[in-house]
C-alpha positions, 0 to 999 in steps of 0.5 A: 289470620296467622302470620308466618315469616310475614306470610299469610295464612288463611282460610278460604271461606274468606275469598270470594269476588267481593272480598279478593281486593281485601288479601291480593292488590288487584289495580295494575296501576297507581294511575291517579296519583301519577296522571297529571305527571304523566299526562304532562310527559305525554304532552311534551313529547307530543309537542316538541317531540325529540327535545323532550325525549333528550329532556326526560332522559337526563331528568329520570335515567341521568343520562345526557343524549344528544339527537344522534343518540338516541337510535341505536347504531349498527356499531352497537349492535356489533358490539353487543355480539362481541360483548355477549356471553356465548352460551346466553347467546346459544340459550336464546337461540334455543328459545327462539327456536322453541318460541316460533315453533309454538308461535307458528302453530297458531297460525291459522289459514283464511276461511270461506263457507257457503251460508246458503246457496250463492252466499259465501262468506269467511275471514282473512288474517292481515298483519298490523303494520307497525308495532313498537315493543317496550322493554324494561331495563330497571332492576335487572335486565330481560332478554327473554322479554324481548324474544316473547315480545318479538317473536309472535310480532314476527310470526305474524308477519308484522312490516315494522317492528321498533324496540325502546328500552331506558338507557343504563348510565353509559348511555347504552343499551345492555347488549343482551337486549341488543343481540335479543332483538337483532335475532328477529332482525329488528335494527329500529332500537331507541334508547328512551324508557318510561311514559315517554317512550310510550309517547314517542311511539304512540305519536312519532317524533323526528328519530322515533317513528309513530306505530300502531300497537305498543306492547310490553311491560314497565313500571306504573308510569309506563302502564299509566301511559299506555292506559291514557293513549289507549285511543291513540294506540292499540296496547295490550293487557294492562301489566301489573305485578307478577303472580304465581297460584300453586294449586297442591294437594297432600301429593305435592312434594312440599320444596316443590311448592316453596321453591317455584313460590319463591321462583316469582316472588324474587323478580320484584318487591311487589309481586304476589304469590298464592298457594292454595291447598286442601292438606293441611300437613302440606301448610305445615310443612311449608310454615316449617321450612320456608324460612329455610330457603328464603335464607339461602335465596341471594334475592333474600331482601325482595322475596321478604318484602314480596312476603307482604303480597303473598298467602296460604289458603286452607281450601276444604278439598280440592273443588275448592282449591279450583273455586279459589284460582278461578276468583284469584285468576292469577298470571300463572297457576301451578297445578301440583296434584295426584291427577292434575289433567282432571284439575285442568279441566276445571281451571277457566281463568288463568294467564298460563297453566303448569300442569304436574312436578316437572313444569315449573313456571321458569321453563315457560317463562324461558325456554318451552314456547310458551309466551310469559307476557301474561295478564295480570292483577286478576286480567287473567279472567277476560284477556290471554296471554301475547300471541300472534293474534295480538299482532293481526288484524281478521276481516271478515268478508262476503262474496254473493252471487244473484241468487246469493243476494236474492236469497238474502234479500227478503229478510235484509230489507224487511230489517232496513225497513223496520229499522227506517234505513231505507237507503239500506232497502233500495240498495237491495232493491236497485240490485234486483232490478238488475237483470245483468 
């Protein structure tokens, strides 16, 4: 193993399902280490509810809220449109816009078909209730969260739509979650992050109203929390670090590779980025010049520390660049190649594809439609990405005439019979004897 400015280099016979664990961090969540102190957060919150809200607050945010506080005011909401600079204003509209245009393609209309004769049977598409959103507010500040958080929430046709998000030291919310948020016309905003965020809105308190579904990412107390409510509250994917696989080949043009490998690697110290490559004069060339451009990065420290999570992988040709990606199952997976449709149609496990020179990663993590609330830690393999289908609730149900139920009949109640639920028989059998 080769190190190169702290990043890996390595060859990919050593990458399998058993051995993915030893080079890339697969757990979302350092869950046992913290659990007792979560599970005890949850509790308090569960118990005296606001108090400890207020409590948590000046205990891990250092700011002193009373109950009036805690919800955002309207007056607050005014101010952040006062405050906000006006094209970010204009860049989210144009997003939005983008985002529901995609979003609304996924609806789907409800469906009946004739099984056989008399027999109809289909499924219908309900909104969830209540939906709480959770948006970070530590290391930088993610209106574009909240659009991608909101806006399959409100295509979906969801009633209540809640947001919380950590107080800054002011006791405000940045304004440019603010106006993100009241862009989809939800006005419920309450200043309280971490795990008990996540309490407050799985159980309900006097000022925070209890909803069905909590989504959206946080730090490990918040994925901690989400994990251990889960049968309290529907959450979503698990979210750990972000990750970004580039799939190149000798085609790819090389500060293409280095600067979208750099694009995700600079959100966080823990994030990981992978570059998969069957040429070695494209390694060589990134060994070169990497350096170079993490340098002039003004996130320079966090991209360095990010380097530790990160690796070259030498494939042997491009079949075995795609074997390694399907393993990896990465959060966004960058396709970099002479014909990357015909790589694409190998690629089953991936939160997001970027297919070809001109899609990198940050226009779906913004502007193109595209939902960047993506799985995570290897999630990629059996969970999608946030679309409106996280939001609804699909029915099955079944409409039979006489004939229909007669023609059903003969082989439902030889099942019940077999399996000794004869109630289910006679529930049959009471109906054919019916002669209405």
């Amino acid at each position: 193993m080769v190190f190169v400015n702290s990043l890996r280099i390595i060859n990919s016979d050593k990458i399998s399902e058993e051995s993915i664990s030893d080079f890339i961090p697969r757990t979302t969540t350092q869950l046992d280490e913290i659990e007792e102190d979560v599970l005890n957060i949850i509790n308090e919150v569960k118990l005296t509810g606001d108090k400890a809200i207020i409590r948590f607050s000046k205990k891990y945010d250092n700011v002193e809220l009373d109950k009036s506080e805690i919800r955002v005011s309207e007056d607050e909401i005014t101010d952040a449109y006062e405050k906000i600079d006006k094209k970010l204003l204009d860049a989210l509209r144009y997003a939005k816009k983008n985002l529901i245009k995609f979003h609304n393609a996924q609806i789907r209309k409800d469906w009946a078909i004739e099984i056989t004769k008399g027999v109809k049977a289909g499924q219908i598409y309900r909104p969830l209730e209540s939906v709480g959103l959770y948006i970070p507010g530590g290391r930088a500040i993610y209106p574009s969260t909240v659009l991608m958080a909101a806006t399959p929430a409100y295509i979906a046709g969801v009633k209540e739509i809640i947001l919380c998000s950590p107080p800054q030291s002011d006791k405000r919310i940045a304004p440019e979650i603010l106006v993100a948020a009241k862009e989809f016309e939800i006005s419920k905003i309450y200043k309280v992050g971490g795990a008990q965020a996540i309490a407050a809105m799985a159980y309900g308190t006097q000022i925070i109203p209890k909803v069905q579904k909590v989504i959206g990412p946080g730090n490990k107390w918040v994925n901690a929390a989400k994990q251990i409510l889960s049968n309290v509250v529907a959450i979503d994917t698990p979210a750990g670090p972000s990750e970004i696989l580039i799939i190149a080949d000798e085609f790819a043009n090389f500060i293409f590779v280095i600067v979208d490998f750099i694009s995700q690697i600079e959100h966080d110290p823990d994030n990981i980025g992978i570059i998969v490559t069957n040429s070695p004069e494209l390694v060589e060339q990134i060994r070169v010049n990497l350096e170079g451009f993490i340098q002039n990065s003004e996130r320079k420290e966090i991209i360095e520390a990010a380097l530790k999570n990160s690796l070259i992988i030498k494939a042997n040709d491009l079949d075995d660049c795609i074997r390694v990606s399907n393993i990896i199952a990465a959060e966004h997976v960058e396709i970099l190649t002479k014909n990357p449709k015909k790589v694409l149609e190998k690629i089953y496990n991936a939160g997001a594809i970027f297919l070809g020179p001109n899609s990198p990663v940050p226009l779906g993590d913004y502007s193109a439609g595209t939902n960047h609330i993506l799985p995570t830690g290897g999630n990629a393999s059996k969970y999608s990405g946030l679309n409106i289908f996280d939001f609804l609730k699909i029915i099955d149900v079944l409409e039979c005439t006489k004939e229909g139920l007669q023609n059903l009949s003969k082989s439902t109640m030889k099942i019940a019979e077999f399996e000794g639920l004869y109630a289910h028989k006679k529930s049959i059998e009471e109906r054919l004897k019916d002669k209405n």
